[in-house]
C-alpha positions as CSV (number, residue, x, y, z in Angstrom):
1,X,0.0,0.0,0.0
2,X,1.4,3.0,-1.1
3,X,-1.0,5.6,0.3
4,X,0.5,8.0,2.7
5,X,-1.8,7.5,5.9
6,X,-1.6,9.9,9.1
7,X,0.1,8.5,11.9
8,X,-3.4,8.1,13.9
9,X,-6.6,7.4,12.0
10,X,-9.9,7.1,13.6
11,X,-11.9,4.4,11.8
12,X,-15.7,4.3,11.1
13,X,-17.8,1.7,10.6
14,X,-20.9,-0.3,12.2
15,X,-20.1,-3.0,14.6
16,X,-21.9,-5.6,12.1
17,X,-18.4,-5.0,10.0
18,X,-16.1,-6.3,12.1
19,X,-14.9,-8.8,9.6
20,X,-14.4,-6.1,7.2
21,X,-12.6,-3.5,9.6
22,X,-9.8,-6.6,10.9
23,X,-8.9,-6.6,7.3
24,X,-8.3,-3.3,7.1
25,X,-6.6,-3.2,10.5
26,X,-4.1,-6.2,9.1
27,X,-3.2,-3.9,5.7
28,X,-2.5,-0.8,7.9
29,X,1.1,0.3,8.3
30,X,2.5,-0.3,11.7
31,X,3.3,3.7,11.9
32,X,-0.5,4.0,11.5
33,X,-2.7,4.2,15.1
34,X,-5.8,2.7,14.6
35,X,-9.0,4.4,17.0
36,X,-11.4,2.4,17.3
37,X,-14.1,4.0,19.2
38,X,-15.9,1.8,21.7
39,X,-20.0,2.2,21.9
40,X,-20.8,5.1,23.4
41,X,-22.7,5.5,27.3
42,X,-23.8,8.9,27.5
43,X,-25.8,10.5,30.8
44,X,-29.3,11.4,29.7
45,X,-28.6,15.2,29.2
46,X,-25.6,14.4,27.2
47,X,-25.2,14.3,23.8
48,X,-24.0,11.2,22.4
49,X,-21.8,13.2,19.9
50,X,-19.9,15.2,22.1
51,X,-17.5,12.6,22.8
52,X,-17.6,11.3,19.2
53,X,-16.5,14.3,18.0
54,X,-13.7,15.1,20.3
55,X,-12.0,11.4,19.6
56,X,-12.4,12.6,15.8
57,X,-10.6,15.7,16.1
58,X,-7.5,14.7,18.3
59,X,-6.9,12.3,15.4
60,X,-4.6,13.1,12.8
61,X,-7.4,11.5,10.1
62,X,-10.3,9.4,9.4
63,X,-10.6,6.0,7.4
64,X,-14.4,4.9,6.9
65,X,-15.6,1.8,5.2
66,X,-17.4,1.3,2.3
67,X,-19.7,-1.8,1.9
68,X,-21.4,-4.0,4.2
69,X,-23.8,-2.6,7.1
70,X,-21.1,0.5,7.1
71,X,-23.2,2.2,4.1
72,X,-26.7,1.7,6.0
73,X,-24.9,3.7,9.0
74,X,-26.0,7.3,9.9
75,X,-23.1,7.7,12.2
76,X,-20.7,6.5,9.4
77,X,-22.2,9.4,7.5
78,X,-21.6,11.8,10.3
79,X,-18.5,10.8,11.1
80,X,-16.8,10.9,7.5
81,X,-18.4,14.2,7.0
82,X,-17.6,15.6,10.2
83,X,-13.3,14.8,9.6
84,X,-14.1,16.3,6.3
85,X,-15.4,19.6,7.3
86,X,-12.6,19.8,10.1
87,X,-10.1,19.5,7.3
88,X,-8.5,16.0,8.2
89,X,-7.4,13.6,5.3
90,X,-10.1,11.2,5.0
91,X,-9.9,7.6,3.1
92,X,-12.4,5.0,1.9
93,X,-11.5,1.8,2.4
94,X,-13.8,-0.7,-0.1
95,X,-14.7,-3.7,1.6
96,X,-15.6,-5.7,-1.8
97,X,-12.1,-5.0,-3.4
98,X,-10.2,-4.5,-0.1
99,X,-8.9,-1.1,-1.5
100,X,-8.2,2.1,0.3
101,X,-8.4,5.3,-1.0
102,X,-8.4,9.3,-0.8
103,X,-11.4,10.8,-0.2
104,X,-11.0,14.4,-1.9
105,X,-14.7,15.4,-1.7
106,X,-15.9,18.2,-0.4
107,X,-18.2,17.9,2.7
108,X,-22.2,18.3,2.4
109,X,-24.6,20.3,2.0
110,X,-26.5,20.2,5.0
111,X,-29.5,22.5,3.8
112,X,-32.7,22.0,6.0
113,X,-36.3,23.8,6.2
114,X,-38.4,23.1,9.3
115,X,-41.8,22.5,8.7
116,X,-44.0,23.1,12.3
117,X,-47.1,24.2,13.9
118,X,-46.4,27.6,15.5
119,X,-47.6,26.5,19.2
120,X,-44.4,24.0,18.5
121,X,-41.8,26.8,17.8
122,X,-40.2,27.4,20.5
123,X,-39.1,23.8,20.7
124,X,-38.5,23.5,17.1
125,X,-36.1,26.8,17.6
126,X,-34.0,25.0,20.3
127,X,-33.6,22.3,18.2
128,X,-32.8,23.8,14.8
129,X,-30.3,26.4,16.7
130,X,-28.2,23.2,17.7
131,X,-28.6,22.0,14.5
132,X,-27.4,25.0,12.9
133,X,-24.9,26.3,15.4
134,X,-23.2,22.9,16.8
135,X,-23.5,20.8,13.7
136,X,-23.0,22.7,10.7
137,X,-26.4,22.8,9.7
138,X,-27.8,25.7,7.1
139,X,-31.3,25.5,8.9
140,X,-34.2,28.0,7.8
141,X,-36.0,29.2,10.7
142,X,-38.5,31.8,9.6
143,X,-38.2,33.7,13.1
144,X,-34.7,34.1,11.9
145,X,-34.2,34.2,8.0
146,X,-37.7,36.4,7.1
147,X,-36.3,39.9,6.1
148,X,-38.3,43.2,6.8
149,X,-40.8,44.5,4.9
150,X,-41.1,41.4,2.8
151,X,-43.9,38.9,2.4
152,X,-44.3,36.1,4.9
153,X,-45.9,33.0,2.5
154,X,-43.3,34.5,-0.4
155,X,-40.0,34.2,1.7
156,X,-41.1,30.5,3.1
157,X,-41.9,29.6,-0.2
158,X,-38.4,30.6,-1.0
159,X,-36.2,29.4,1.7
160,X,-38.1,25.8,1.2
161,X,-37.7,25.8,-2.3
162,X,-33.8,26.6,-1.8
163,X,-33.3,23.9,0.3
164,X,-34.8,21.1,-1.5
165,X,-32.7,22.8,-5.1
166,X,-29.9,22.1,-3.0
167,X,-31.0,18.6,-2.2
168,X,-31.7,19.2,1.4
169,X,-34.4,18.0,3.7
170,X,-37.7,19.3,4.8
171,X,-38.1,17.9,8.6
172,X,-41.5,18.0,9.6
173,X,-41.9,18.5,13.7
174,X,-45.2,16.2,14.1
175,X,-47.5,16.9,17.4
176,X,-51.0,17.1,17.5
177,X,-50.8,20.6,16.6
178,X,-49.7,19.7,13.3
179,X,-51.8,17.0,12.4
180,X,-54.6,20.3,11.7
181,X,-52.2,22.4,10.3
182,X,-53.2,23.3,6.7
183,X,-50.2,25.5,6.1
184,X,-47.9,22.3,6.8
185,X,-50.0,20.1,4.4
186,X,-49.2,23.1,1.7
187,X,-45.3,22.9,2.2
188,X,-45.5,19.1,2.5
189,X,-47.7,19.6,-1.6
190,X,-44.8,22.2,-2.5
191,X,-42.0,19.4,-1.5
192,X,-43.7,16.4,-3.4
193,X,-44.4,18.4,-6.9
194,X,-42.5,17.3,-9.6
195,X,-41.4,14.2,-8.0
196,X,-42.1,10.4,-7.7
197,X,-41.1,9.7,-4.0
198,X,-41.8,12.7,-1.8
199,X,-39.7,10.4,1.2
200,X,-36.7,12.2,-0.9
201,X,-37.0,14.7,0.4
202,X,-38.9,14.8,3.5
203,X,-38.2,13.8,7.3
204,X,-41.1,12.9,9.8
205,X,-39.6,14.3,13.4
206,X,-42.0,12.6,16.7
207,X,-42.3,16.0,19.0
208,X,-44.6,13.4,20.7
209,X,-46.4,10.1,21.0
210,X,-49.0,10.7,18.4
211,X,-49.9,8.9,14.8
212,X,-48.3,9.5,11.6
213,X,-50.5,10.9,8.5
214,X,-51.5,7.3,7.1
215,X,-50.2,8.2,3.5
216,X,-46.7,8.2,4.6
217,X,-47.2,5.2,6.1
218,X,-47.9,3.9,2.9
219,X,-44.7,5.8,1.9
220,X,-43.0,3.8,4.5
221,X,-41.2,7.8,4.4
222,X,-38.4,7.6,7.3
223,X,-38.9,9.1,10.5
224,X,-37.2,9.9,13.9
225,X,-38.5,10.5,17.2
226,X,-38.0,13.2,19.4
227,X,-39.2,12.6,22.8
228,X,-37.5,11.3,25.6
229,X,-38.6,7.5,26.9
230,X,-37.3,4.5,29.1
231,X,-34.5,3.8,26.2
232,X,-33.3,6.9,25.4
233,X,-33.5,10.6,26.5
234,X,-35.2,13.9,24.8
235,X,-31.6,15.1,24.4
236,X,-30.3,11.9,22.8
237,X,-33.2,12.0,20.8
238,X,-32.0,15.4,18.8
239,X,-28.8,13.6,17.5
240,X,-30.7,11.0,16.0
241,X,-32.1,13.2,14.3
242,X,-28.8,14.6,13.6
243,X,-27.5,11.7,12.2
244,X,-30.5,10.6,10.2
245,X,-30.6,14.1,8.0
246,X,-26.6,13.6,7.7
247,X,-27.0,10.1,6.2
248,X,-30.1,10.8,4.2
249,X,-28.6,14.1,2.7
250,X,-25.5,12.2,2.1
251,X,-27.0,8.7,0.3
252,X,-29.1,11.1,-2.1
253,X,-26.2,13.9,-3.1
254,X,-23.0,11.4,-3.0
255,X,-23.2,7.9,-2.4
256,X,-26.2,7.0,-4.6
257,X,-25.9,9.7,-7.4
């Protein structure tokens, strides 16, 4: 192998790889560190990628695999998208050919436009702030992006066209109070024109226990939920979400395309 490697690489994959990730361990130089990051046991007001993050960034680089149960992972996506937007050399190694390689792309596009009932925003705020601010999210918030002296249905229409152009997400915060929202059915109609499968492009996001609309359902559209329970916590819950919109965003603009 004749690929210069950093002298400590953190290495992402799913746990179902093992296999895979020993035989990249045996091809790796002996000046190469391997990290391999154990599963993580958060408190309940902790985020689990706190600590993910800081064993990424005291690494000198980032190998991820390619194949197997590593491409179904939403922390693999994080993870190799993180390195990359913290400018550390990042490789692939290809589980089917047992080849390792640069990874010269540029990180993603991380465009997102929250779709809510307004007795909802203030917790939709919290959440898309730490979205935007802490993980390099480009969120449209209209308490946030609607300019003076423009109109209101005009500049939603445009920040939610934008971010689907761009091949971004449209998370939809589900309560109660959305399930009688009209103005949410309208940007859901806006997000499915023109296409064949609106779960492309849209999210589902559980602000509570409550049923999803029966067509997406028969979508079988993703979702995430958002609220705390025996298994995990509220907090915990957000970077699920997290890493869902990082792997969905990233299978549609670079992995499948």
């Amino acid at each position: 192998m004749n690929i210069p490697l950093p002298a400590k690489c953190f290495i992402s994959h799913s746990y179902a790889d093992t296999t895979a990730r020993e035989r990249l361990l045996r091809i790796l130089p002996a000046s190469v560190e391997p990290l391999i990051f154990p599963p993580i046991q958060a408190k309940p007001d902790e985020f689990v990628s706190k600590p993910l993050i800081e064993a990424i960034l005291a690494c000198d680089g980032l190998i991820y695999l390619r194949g197997g149960a590593s491409d179904r992972s939403f922390w693999v996506a994080f993870e190799r998208d993180y390195a990359l937007r913290s400018s550390k050399p990042v490789f692939c190694y290809d589980v089917g050919r047992s080849e390792l390689s640069p990874d010269t792309d540029k990180p993603l596009d991380l465009a997102m436009f929250p779709s809510y009932h307004g007795r909802d925003r203030e917790r939709v705020r919290q959440i898309c702030q730490f979205l935007d601010k802490k993980r390099n999210f480009d969120v449209w918030l209209d308490v946030e992006d609607i300019r003076p002296g423009t109109l209101f249905a005009e500049e939603i229409q445009t920040g939610l066209a934008d971010r689907l152009n761009r091949g971004g997400y449209v998370t939809v915060f589900w309560s109660d109070n959305a399930r009688r929202s009209a103005e949410i059915e309208k940007q859901l109609a806006i997000a499915a024109s023109g296409i064949e499968q609106i779960n492309d492009r849209v999210l589902f996001a559980l602000l509570e226990a409550c049923p999803l609309p029966e067509f997406w359902l028969r979508f079988r559209g993703p979702s995430v939920q958002l609220y705390g329970d025996s298994e995990r916590s509220a907090t915990q819950r957000i970077d699920d979400l997290m890493v869902r919109l990082y792997w969905l965003i990233y299978r549609k603009t670079k992995f499948l395309h």
